[in-house]
C-alpha positions in Angstrom: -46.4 38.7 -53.8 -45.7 36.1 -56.2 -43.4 36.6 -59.3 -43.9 35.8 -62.5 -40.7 34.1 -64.9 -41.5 37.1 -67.4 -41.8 39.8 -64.2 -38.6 38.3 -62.8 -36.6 38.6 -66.2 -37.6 42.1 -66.6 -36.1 42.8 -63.3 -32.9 40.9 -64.5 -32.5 42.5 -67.8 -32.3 45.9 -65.8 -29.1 45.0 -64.1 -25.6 45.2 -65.3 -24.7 41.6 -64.7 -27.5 40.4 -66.9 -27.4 43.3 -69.4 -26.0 41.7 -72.3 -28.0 38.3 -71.8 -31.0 38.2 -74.3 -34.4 38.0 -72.9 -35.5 34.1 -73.5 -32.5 33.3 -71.6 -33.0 35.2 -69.0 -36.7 34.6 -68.7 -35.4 30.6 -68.5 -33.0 31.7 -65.7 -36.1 33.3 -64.0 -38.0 29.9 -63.8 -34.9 28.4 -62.4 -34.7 31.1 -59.4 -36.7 30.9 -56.3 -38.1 33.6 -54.7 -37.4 34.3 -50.9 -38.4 37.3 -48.7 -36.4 38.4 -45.4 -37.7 41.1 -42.8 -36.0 43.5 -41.2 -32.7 42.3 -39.5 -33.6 38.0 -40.6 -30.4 36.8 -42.0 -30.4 35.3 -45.0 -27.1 33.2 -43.9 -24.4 33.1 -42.0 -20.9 33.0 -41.8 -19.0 29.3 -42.6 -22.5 28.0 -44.3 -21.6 26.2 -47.1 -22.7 28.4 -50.2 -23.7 27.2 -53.7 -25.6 30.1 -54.8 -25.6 33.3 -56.3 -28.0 35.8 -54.7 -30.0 38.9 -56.8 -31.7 41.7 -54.4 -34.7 42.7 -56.4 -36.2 44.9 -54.0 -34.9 46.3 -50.6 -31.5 46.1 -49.2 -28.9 44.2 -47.6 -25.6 44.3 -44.8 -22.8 42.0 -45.1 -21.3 41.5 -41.7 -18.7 39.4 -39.7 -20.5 39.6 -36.3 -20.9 43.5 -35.6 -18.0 44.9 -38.6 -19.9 45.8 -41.2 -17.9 45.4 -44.5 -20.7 46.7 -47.1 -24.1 47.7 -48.1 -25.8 46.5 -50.8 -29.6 47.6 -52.1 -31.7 46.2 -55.0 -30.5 45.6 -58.3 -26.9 44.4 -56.9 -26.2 40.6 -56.1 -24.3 38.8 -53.6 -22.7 35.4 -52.7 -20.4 35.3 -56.1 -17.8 33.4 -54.8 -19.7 30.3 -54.3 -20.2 30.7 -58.2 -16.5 29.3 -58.4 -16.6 26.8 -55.7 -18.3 25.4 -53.3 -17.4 26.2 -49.6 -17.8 28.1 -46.6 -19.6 31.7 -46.5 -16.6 34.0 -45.3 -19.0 36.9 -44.2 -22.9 37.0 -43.0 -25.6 38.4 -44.8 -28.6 40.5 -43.0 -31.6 41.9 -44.2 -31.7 45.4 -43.5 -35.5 46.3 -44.9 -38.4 44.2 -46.1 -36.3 42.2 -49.0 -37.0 40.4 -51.6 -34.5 38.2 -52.9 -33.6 35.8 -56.3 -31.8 32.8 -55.5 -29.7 30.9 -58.4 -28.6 27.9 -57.5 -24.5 27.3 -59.1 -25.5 24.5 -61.4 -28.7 25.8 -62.3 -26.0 29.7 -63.4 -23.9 27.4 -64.9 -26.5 25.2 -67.5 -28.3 28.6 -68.5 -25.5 31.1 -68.9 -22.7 28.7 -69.7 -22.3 30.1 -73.3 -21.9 33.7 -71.7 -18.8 33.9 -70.6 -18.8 37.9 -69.7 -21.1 36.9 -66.6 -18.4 35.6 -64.8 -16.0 37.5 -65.6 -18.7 40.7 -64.6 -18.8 38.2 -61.3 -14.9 37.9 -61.0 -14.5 41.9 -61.6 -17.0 42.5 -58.7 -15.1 40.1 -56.6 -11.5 41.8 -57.6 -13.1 45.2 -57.2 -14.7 44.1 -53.4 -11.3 42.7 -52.1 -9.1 46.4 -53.9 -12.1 48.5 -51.9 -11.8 46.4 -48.6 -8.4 46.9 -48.7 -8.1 50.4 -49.7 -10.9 51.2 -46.7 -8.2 49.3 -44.3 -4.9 51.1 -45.0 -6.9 54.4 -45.1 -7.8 53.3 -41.5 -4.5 52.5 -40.8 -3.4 55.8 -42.1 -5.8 57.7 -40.0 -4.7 55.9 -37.4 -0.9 56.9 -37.6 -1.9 60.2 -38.0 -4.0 60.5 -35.1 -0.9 58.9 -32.8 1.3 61.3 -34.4 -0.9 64.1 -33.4 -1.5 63.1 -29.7 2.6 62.6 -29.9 2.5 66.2 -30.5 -0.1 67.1 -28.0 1.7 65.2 -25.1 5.0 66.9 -26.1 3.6 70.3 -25.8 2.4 69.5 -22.1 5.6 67.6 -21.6 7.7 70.6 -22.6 5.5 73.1 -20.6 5.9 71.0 -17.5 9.7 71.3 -18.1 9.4 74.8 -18.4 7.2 75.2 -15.1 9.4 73.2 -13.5 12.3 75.0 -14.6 11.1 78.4 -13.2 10.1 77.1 -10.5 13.2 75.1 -8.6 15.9 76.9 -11.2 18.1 73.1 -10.2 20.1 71.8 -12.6 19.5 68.0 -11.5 16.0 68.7 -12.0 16.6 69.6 -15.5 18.3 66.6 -15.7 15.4 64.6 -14.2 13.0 66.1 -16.6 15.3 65.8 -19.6 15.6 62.2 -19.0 11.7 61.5 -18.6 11.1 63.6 -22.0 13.6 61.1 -23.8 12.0 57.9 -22.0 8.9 59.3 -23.1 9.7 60.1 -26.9 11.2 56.9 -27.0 8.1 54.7 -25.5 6.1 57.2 -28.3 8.3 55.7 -31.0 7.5 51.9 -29.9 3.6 52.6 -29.5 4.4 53.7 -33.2 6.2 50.9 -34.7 3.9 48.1 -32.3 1.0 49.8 -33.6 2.3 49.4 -37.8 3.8 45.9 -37.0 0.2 44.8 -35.2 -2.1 46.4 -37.8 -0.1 44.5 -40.6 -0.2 41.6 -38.7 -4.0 41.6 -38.5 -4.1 42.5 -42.0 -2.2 39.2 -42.8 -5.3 37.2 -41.8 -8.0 38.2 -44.2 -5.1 38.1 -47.1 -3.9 34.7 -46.4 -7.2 33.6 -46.3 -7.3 34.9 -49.5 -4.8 33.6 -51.1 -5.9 29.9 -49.5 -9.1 29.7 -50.8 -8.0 30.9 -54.5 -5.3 28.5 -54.3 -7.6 25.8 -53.3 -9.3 27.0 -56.3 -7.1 26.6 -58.4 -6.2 23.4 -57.3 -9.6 21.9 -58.2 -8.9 22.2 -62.2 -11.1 25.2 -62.9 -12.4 25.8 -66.2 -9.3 27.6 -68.7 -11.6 31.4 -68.3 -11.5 31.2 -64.6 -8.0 30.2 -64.7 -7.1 33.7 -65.8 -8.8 34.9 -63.5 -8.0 33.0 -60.7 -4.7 33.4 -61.7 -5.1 37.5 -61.4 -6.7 37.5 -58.1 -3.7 35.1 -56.8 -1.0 37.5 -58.2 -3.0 40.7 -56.5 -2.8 38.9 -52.9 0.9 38.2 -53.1 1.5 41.9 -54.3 -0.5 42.5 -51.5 1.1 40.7 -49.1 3.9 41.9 -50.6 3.3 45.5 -49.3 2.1 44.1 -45.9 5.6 42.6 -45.2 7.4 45.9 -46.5 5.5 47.8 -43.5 7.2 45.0 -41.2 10.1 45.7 -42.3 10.4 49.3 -41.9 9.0 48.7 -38.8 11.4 46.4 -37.4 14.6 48.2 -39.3 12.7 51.9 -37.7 12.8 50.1 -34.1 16.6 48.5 -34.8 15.1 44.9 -34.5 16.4 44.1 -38.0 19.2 42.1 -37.8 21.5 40.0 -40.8 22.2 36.1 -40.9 26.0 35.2 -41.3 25.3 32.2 -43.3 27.5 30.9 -46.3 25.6 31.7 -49.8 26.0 32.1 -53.0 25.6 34.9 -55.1 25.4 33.3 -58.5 22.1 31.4 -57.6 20.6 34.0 -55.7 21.0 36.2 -58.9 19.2 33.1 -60.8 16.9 32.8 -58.1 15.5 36.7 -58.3 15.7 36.5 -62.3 13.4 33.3 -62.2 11.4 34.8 -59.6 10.7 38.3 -62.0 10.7 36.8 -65.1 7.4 36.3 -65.8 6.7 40.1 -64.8 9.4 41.1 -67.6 7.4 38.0 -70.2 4.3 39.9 -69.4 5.6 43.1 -70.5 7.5 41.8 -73.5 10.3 43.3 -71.9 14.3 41.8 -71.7 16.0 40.9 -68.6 19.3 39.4 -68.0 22.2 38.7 -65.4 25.4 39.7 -65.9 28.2 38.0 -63.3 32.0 38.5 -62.9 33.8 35.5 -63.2 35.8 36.3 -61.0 33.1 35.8 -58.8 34.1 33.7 -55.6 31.8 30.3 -55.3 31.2 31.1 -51.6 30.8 34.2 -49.3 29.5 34.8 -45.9 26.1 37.1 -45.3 22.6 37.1 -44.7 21.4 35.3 -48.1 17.3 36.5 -47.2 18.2 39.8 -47.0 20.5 39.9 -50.1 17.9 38.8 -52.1 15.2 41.0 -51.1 17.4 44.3 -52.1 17.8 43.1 -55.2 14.3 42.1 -55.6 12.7 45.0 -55.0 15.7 47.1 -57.2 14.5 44.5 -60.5 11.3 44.5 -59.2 11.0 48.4 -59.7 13.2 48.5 -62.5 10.4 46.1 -64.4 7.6 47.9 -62.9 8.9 51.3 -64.3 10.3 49.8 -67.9 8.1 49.9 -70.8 10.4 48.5 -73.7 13.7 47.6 -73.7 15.1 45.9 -70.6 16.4 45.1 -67.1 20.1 44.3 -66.7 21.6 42.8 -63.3 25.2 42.7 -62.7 27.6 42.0 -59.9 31.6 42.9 -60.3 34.8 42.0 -58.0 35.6 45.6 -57.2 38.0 44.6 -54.8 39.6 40.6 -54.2 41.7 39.9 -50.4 42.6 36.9 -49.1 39.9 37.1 -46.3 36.9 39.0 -48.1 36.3 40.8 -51.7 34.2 44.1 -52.0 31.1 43.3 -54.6 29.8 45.8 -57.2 25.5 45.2 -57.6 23.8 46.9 -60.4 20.3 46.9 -61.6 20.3 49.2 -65.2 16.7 49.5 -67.0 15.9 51.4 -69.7 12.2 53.3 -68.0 10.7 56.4 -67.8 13.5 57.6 -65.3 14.2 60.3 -63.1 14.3 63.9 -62.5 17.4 65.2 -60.1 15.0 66.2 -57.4 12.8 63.0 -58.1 16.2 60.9 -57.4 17.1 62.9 -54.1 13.8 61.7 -51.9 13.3 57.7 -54.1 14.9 56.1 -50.7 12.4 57.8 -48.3 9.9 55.9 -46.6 6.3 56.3 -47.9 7.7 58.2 -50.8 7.6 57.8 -54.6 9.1 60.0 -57.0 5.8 62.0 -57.8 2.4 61.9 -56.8 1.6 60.4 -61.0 3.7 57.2 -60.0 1.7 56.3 -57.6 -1.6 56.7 -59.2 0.3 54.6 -62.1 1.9 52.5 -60.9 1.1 51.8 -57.5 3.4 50.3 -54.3 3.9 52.1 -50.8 7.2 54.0 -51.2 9.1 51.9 -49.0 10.8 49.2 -51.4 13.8 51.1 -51.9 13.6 52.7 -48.1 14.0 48.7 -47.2 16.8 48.3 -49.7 18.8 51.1 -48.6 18.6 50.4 -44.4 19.3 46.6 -45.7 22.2 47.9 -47.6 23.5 49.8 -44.5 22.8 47.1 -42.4 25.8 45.0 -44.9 27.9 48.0 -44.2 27.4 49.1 -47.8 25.7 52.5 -49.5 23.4 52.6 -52.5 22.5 55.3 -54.9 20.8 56.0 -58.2 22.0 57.4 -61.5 18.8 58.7 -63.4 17.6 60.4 -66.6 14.1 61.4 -67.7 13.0 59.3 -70.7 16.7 57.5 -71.2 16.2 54.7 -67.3 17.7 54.3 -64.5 20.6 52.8 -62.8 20.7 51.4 -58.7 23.7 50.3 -57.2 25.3 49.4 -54.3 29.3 48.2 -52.8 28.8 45.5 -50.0 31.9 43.7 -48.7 31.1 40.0 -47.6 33.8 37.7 -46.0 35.0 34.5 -48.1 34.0 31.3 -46.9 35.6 28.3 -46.3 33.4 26.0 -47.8 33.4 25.6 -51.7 29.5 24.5 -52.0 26.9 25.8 -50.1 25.7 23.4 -47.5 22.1 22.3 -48.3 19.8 23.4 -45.0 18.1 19.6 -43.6 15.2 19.1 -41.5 14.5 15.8 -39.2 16.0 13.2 -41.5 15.5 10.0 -41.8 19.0 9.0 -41.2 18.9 10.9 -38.4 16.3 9.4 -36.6 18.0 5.9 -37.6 20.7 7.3 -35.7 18.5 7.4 -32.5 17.3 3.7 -32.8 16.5 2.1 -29.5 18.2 5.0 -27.8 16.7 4.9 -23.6 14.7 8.4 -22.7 13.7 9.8 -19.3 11.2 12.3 -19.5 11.1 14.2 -15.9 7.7 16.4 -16.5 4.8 17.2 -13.7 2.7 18.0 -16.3 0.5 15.1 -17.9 -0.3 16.7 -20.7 3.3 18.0 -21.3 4.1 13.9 -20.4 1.7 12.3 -23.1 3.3 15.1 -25.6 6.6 14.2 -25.1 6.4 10.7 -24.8 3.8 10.1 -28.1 6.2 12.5 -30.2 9.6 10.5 -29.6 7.4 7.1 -29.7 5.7 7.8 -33.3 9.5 9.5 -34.8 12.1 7.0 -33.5 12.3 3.8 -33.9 12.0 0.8 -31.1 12.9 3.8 -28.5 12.4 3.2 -24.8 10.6 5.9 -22.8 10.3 6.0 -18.7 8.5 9.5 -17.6 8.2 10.3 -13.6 6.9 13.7 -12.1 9.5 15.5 -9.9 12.9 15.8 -9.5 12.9 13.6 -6.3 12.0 10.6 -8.5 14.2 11.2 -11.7 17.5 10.9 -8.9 15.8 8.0 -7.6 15.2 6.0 -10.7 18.6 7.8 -12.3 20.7 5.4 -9.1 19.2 2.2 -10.2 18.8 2.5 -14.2 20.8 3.5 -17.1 19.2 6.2 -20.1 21.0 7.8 -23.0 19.5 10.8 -22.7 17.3 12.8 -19.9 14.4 15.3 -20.5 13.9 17.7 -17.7 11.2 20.2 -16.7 12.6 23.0 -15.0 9.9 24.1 -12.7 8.6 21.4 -10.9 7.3 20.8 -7.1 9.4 18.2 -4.5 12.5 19.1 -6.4 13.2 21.3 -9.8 14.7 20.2 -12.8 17.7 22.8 -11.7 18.6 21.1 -8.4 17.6 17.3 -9.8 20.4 17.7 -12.7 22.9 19.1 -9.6 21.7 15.9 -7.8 22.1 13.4 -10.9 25.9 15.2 -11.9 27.1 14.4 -8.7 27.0 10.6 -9.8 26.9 10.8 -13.6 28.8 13.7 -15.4 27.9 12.3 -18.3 24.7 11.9 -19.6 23.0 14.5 -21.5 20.4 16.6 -20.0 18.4 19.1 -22.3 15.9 21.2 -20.3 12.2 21.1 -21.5 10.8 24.9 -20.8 8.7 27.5 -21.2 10.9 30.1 -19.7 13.2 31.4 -23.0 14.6 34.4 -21.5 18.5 34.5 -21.0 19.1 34.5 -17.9 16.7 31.3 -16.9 18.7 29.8 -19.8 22.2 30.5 -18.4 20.2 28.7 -15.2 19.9 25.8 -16.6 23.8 25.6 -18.0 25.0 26.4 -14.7 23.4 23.4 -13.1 24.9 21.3 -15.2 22.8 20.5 -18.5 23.7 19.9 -22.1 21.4 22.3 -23.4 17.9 22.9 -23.6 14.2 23.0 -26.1 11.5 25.4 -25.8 7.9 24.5 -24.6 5.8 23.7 -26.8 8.1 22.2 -29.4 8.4 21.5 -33.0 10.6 18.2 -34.3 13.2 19.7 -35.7 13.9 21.4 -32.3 13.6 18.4 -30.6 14.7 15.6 -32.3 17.8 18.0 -34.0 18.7 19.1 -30.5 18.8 14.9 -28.9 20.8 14.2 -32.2 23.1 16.8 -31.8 23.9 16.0 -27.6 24.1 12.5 -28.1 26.3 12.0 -31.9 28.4 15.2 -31.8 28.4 16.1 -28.3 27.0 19.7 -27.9 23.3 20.4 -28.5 22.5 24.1 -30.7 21.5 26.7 -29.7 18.3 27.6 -30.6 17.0 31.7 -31.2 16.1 33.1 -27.8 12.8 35.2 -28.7 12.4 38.9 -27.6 11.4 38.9 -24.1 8.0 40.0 -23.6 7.8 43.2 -21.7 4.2 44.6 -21.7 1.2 42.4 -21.2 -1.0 42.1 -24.6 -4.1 43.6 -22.9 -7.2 44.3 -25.2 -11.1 44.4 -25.5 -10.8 41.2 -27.1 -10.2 37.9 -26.4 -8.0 35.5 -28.5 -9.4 32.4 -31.0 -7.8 29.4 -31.0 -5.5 28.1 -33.8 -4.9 25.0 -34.0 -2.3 25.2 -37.1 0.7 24.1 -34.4 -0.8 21.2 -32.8 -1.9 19.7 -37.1 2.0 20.7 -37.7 2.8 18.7 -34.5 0.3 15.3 -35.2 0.8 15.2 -39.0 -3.1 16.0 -39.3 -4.0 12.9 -37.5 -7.8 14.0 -36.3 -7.6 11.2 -33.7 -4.5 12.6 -31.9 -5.3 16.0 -32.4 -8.6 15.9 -30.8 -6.9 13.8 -27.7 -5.0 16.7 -27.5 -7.8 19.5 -27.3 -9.2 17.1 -24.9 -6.3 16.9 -22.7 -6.0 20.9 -22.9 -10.0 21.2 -22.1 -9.2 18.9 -19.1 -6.1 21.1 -18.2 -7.9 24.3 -18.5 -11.2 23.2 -16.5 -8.5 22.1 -13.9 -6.4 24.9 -13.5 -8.8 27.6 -14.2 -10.6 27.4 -11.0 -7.5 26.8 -8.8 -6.2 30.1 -10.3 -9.4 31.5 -9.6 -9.1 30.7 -6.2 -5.8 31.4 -5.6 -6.0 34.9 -7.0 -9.0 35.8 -4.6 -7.1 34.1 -1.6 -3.9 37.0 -2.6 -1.6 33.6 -3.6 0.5 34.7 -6.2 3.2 32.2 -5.9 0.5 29.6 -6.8 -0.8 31.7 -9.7 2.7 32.0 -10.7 2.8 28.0 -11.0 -0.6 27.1 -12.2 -0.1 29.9 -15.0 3.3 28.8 -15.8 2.3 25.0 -16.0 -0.5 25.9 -18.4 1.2 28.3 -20.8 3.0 26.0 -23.3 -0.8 24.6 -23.9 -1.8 27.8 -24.8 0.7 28.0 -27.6 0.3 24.8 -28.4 -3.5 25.6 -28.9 -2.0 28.5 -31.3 -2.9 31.0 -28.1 0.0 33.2 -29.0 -1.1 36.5 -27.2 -2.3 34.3 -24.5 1.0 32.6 -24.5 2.8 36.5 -24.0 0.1 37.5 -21.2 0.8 34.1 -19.3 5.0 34.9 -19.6 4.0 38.6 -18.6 2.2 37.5 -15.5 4.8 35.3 -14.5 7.5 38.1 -15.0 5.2 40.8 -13.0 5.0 38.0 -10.0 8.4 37.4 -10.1 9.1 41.4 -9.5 6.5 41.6 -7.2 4.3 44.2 -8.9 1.5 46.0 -8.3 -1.4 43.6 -7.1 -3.8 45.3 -8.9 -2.2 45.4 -12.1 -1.6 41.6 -11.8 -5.2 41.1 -11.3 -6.2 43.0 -13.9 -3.9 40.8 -16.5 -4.9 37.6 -14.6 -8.5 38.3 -14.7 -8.2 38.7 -18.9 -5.9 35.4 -19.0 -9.0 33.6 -17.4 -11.2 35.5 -20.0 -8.8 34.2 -22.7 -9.3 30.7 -21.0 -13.0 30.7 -21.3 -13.2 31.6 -24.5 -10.7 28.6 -25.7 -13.3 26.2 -23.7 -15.9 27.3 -25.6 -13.9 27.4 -29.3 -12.9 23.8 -28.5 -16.1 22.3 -26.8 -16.6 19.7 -24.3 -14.0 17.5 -23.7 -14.9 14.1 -25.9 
């Protein structure tokens, strides 16, 4: 059924978006629309199309999907496809009819030349867009909610049979060593409860990182591409809502890691002046925005320097002039640090935040550092925020071996402090942090490298890396152990690379081999094994120090500047060891953020890379294949552990974790079936990367 330009602005002027747009110009945006009609289930388009036009459902009714997730439902009279009203660029979800549908299609330019003198369109537009991202994240921590609350529950459950067992057990055999036994399996089991717990709120906040960062990438890209001064504002709003956001996603990190005592401080030198400047500058615009005062108040007596975790000091006070902003109306915010106490080795400091808000009642004040809480059910509706800012500030606090607590009155504000005691330093400036320098890799000019490596894609890594970063240097790679001896009797290097895990001869016994001769030259070990006591491996053979697999350049070339100018390479963060294998439904996408990090962006030599892993992965996949139906697992063990720095490399994080995990379970000759079970998903994981990445070029 064809529509007439008058029909077709009659259906227009019944919907809010067009409701205040007179008649003729609507009627002239009809005769710029076209008219298209889906079935049942056709989409109308999909996910990463390009999209440069606004979409109006005039009769039937409409999913919008990523794959099988539905995010929403939308029926006639509603529109869809906003976002490409403010740029062009790729669809983020898929669109499917879900009835016989009739759609209006508006091109951008064609929205843009009829309604560009009506201005409360696209801010309608932008609302809808604000209001879509607020629901789609209050439908996700609702989920997450529910979620915690179902664990909690089948905690509860599993007690309750754990404790009747006991009890059974108890009648039964009356033995005191079998209380014992029992007693210790309850506390292994509330404790494996807790970690399902805090794994659970540290992975769901992870996942909900995506979807915001992607967020707040495409509205910066936005606003990067000198939008017109109304959608600034907006823009602008939408920006500020992600990082608050965000903001909340990282406090349920936190309180996860600090709940799980992962959360540990820095000992760093800092200053306490400039991170008082630093988290005034970083609030001020909040205070501007509410006409509001703030201002810093520091002791002279103030020491330049201290010693502490410079991060974490920050955050506390953050979120205490954060709050005390969020919860002032008039007046101001005042933050002050006093000497409370001055010795020769360390001085006791005295932090206040002082605002002039709605305050607190005595009760209110007793429960404003528990997790999830807020001093009354109306603050939250207000004002927003997930109750755990101050729960943070106050384990952070703890964690400095300090205590916090609140002074409050209803109506007259608020004060927060805290006592920590940080050690003086010995510097008088603090120390500005450097990356790969230039100087630095002066430093290294023509410098002679051996890169012992069996892998060839681990080789052409290495080798292009130092080539492109230091100038005129001279690179010789062999494949064993056996050969880096050999060549190590008849040539002089500055500086020697080694693989750990090789076949003929390891990295461990080759650097026995080469000290017997040379005591000098630096070895750093190149490997994917970070745990601590493959680590203290390779320093008891003899090397200088080691990298992890993959790297990054400041790892690499800091760690070759370091062994070879001042004689000791650092020591670089072991990561948590992984202990259970990341098993799920799903497989992992690739990422390819490392590898652009690692080639500068250059398309040429990151695409050589995919193609190298493509050729690694159609190599090894088979021969693990084989190897795991033949009941090999020593050879599993090596073809996985050759191949897992690609998968990192590739941005395969999780696959990266299940490789180390099947190494591990090999190593302490577990069950074959649960190896199989892990090995079969790394496969899966492989697959998938094939077909993420394409054919090889």
């Amino acid at each position: 059924m064809k529509i007439s330009p008058q029909a077709l602005a009659e259906l227009f002027k019944e919907m809010d978006l067009f409701e205040t747009i007179p008649y003729p110009v609507l009627e002239k945006l009809a005769t710029h629309s076209n008219i298209r009609k889906k079935k049942p289930g056709e989409i109308v388009f999909q996910k990463d199309e390009v999209g440069n036009a606004l979409y109006v459902i005039l009769e039937g009714a409409v999913r919008i999907h990523d794959h099988d997730y539905v995010v929403a439902q939308q029926a006639a009279g509603s529109f869809f496809g906003e976002l490409a009203l403010l740029d062009e660029g790729p669809r983020s979800m898929s669109v499917s009819a879900t009835t016989d549908t009739t759609l209006a299609v508006i091109g951008r330019a064609d929205f843009y030349s009829v309604l560009e003198v009506f201005p409360g369109v696209m801010q309608t537009v932008v609302g809808m867009l604000a209001r879509r991202l607020r629901q789609q994240t209050e439908r996700l921590v609702e989920q997450l909610r529910r979620r915690e609350e179902e664990l909690t529950r089948l905690v509860e459950v599993r007690t309750a049979e754990v404790v009747q067992q006991k009890e059974e057990a108890e009648r039964q055999r009356a033995q005191a060593e079998r209380e014992k036994q029992e007693a210790e399996f309850q506390r292994n089991r509330a404790e494996q409860s807790e970690r399902f717990k805090q794994q659970f709120l540290a992975n769901m906040s992870h996942e909900l990182r995506t979807p915001m960062n992607a967020v707040m990438g495409m509205t910066n890209i936005l606003l990067q591409k000198q939008p017109r001064e109304d959608q600034l504002v907006y823009l602008d709003s939408v920006m500020r809502s992600s990082k608050n956001l965000l903001t909340i996603l990282n406090e349920i990190l936190d309180i996860s890691k600090i709940e799980a005592g992962k959360m540990e401080l820095e000992h760093t030198d800092l200053s306490v002046e400039k991170i008082l400047e630093q988290v005034v500058a970083t609030l001020r615009y909040r205070a501007d925005e509410k006409n509001i005062a703030i201002e810093v108040e520091c002791d002279p007596a103030l020491p330049p320097v201290l010693v502490g975790d410079p991060v974490r000091l920050q955050q506390i006070l953050l979120n205490l002039v954060g709050n005390a902003i969020k919860f002032t109306e008039k007046g101001g915010v005042k933050l002050a640090v006093q000497v409370t106490e001055q010795r020769a080795e360390a001085c006791t400091l005295r932090f206040a935040v002082r605002d002039t808000g709605i305050g607190m009642t005595p009760e209110q004040a007793a429960i404003v550092f528990e997790s999830f809480r807020q001093a009354s059910g109306d603050t939250t509706r207000k004002y927003g925020g997930t109750g755990l800012g101050l729960s943070i500030s106050k384990h952070l606090v703890e964690l400095f071996g300090g205590t916090i607590s609140v002074n409050s009155e209803v109506g007259r504000g608020s004060e927060f402090s805290f006592s920590i005691e940080l050690p003086l330093s010995e510097h008088t400036v603090v120390a500005e942090q450097e990356g790969v320098s230039a100087a630095m890799l002066e430093a290294l000019r023509g410098i002679r490298i051996l890169v012992v490596e069996d892998n060839h894609y681990n080789r052409i890594v290495a080798s292009e890396t130092l080539d492109l970063k230091i100038p005129e240097v001279k690179i010789e790679m062999v494949e064993n152990g056996a050969e880096a001896v050999e060549i190590c009797k008849t040539e002089r290097f500055d500086l020697i690379l080694m693989d750990v895990h090789m076949p003929v001869m390891d990295g461990l016994e080759a650097t026995r081999r080469i000290r017997e001769s040379n005591s000098a030259i630096p070895i750093l070990a190149l490997t994917a094994s970070v745990i601590k006591t493959e680590i203290q491996k390779c320093y008891d053979c003899g090397m200088s120090g080691w990298i992890p697999k993959p790297f990054i350049d400041s790892e690499l070339f800091g760690a070759i500047y370091a062994v070879l100018h001042e004689g000791k390479a650092p020591m670089p963060e072991l990561p948590e060891p992984a202990t259970d294998a990341p098993l799920s439904g799903e497989t992992e996408a690739v990422d390819l953020r490392f590898i652009e990090e690692l080639t500068g962006g250059n398309e040429a030599r990151i695409r050589k890379y995919i193609d190298l892993y493509l050729e690694s992965v159609n190599t090894n996949l088979p021969g693990i294949e084989t190897a795991l139906s033949n009941g090999d697992y020593e050879r599993v063990h090596r073809l996985v552990h050759t191949i897992k720095p690609q998968f990192r490399m590739m941005g395969l994080e999780k696959t990266g974790e299940l490789a180390a995990v099947i190494e591990a379970a090999i190593a302490e000759q577990q069950p074959a079936e649960h190896i199989q079970q892990m090995v079969a998903h790394l496969l899966k994981n492989m697959r998938r990367s094939v077909d993420d990445m394409g054919p090889a070029a």
